[in-house]
N, C-alpha and C positions, 0 to 999 in steps of 0.2 A: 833392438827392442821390438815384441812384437804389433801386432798393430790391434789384436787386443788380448786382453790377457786370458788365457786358456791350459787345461789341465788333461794330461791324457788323455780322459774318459770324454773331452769335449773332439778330441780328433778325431778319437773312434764314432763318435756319436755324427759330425759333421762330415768327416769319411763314408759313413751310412747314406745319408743324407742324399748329398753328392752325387752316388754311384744310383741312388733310388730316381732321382731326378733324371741323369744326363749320359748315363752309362753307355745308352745307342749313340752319342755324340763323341765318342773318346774323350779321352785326359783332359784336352784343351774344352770341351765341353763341360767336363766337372768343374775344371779349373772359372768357369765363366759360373756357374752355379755357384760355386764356393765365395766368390768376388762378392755376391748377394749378400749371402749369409755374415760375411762379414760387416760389410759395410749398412745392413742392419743393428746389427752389434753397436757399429761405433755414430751411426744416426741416433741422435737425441733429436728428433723432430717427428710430425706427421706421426702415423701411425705406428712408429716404432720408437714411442718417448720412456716408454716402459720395459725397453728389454735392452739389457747390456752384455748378457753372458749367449755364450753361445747354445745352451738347450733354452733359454728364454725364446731365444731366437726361432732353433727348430718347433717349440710346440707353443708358440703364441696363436691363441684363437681370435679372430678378427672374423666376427656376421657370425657366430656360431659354429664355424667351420675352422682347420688347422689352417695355418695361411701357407702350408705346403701341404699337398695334396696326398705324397704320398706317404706322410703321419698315419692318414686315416687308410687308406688302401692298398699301400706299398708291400706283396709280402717283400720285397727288395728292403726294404728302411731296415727290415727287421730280422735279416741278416748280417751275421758279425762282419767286421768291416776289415779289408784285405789290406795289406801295407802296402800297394799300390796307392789306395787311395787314400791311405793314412798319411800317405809322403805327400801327394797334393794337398789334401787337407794343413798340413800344418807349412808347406808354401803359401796359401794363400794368407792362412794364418799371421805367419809373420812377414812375409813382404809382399807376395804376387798380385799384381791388379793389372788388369789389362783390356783396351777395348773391344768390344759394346758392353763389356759388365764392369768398369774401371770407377763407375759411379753410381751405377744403376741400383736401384733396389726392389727392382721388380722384371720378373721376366713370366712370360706364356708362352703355350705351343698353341698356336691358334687353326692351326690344320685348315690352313690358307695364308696369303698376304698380311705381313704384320700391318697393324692400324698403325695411323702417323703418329697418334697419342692413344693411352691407352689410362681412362678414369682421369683424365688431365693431364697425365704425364709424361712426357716427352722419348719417342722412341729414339734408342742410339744407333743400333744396328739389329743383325740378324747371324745368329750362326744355327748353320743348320735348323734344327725344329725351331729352336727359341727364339725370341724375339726380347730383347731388351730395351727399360724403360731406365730414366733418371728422372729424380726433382725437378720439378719449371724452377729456376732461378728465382735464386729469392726465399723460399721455400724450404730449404735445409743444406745449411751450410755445412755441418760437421760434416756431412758424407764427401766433402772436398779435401777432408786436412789431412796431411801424411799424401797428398801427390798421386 
C-alpha cells in the first residue's frame, strides 16, 4: 500500500518538483526532496492540516508565497517530467524514506552552516545544499506513522 494515495499526473507533477528543487544533488537528493513532499501529505498537523493530495502539497501558499520556491521561479518545475524521476517519485510514493528527510517536512539551502533549529524546528542532518528539519516532538505525530 502506498504511503499515500496518488494518480499518475501526481508522479509527473511531484517528479517535476523533485528535479526543480534537487537536481544538482543527484537521485539520492530528489529522493530526500520527495521524503518532504510526502510526508506533508500524510502530516495532519502544523501548517500542513489542510493538504493531503499531492498538488495540494506542491502549490500550498503559506505568507503569500508558494511554500516551494521553485512554483513561483523554477523554469525547471515547468518542464515535463523525465522517467528518471517519475521512478523516484512513485519510490518515495509508495515506500522510500530515509535519513535527514525520513521525517522532516522542511528543508533549506541556506548558502552557509545549517542552523541547529530552523522557525523551531529541529535540524536532522545535511545533504549537500540542503539542510533538513523535523517536528519538536509532540507536535506532529502522523509524520511518524508507516516507520
Amino acid at each position: 500500500m502506498p504511503r499515500v494515495k496518488y494518480t499518475d499526473s501526481d508522479v509527473a507533477l511531484m517528479a517535476r518538483m523533485m528535479r526543480a528543487e534537487a537536481e544538482g544533488e543527484g537521485k539520492q537528493g530528489m529522493l530526500y526532496v520527495g521524503n518532504v513532499i510526502v510526508n506533508r501529505a500524510k502530516a495532519n498537523c502544523l501548517d500542513f492540516q489542510d493538504v493531503r493530495t499531492i498538488p495540494q502539497v506542491i502549490y500550498q501558499v503559506q505568507g503569500g508565497n508558494y511554500s516551494f520556491e521553485a512554483v513561483q521561479k523554477g523554469n525547471m518545475f515547468y518542464r515535463r517530467a523525465r522517467s528518471v524521476e517519475k521512478r523516484l517519485a512513485k519510490k518515495n510514493l509508495d515506500f522510500w524514506r530515509d535519513h535527514p528527510a525520513k521525517y522532516a517536512l522542511w528543508y533549506f539551502n541556506p548558502y552557509g552552516p545549517c542552523p541547529p533549529t530552523w522557525y523551531g524546528q529541529l535540524f536532522t542532518g545535511q545533504y549537500k545544499n540542503h539542510c533538513y528539519y523535523e517536528p519538536v516532538e509532540g507536535t506532529c505525530a502522523s509524520v511518524y506513522i508507516g516507520g
